[in-house]
N, C-alpha and C positions, 0 to 999 in steps of 0.2 A: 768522771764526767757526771754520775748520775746521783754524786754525793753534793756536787755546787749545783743540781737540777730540785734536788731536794731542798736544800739549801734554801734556794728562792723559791719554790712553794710554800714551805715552811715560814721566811718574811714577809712574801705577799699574803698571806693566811692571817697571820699576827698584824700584818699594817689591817687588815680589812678591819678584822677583830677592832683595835686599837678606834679607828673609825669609826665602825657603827658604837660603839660606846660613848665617843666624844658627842658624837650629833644626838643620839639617844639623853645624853645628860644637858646638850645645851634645849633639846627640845621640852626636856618635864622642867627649867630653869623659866622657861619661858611658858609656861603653862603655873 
């Protein structure tokens, strides 16, 4: 139970990561 608890902390972590990089690189594209 607390290895598929980590699991998704560990995806949710990495999509946020994944995220603020997308947005961070469309924002200096648009600058």
């Amino acid at each position: 139970m607390t290895l598929i608890l980590d699991y998704l902390i560990l995806c949710s972590f990495t999509f946020g990561l994944v995220t603020a990089l997308y947005i961070g690189l469309k924002t200096i594209k648009l600058i």
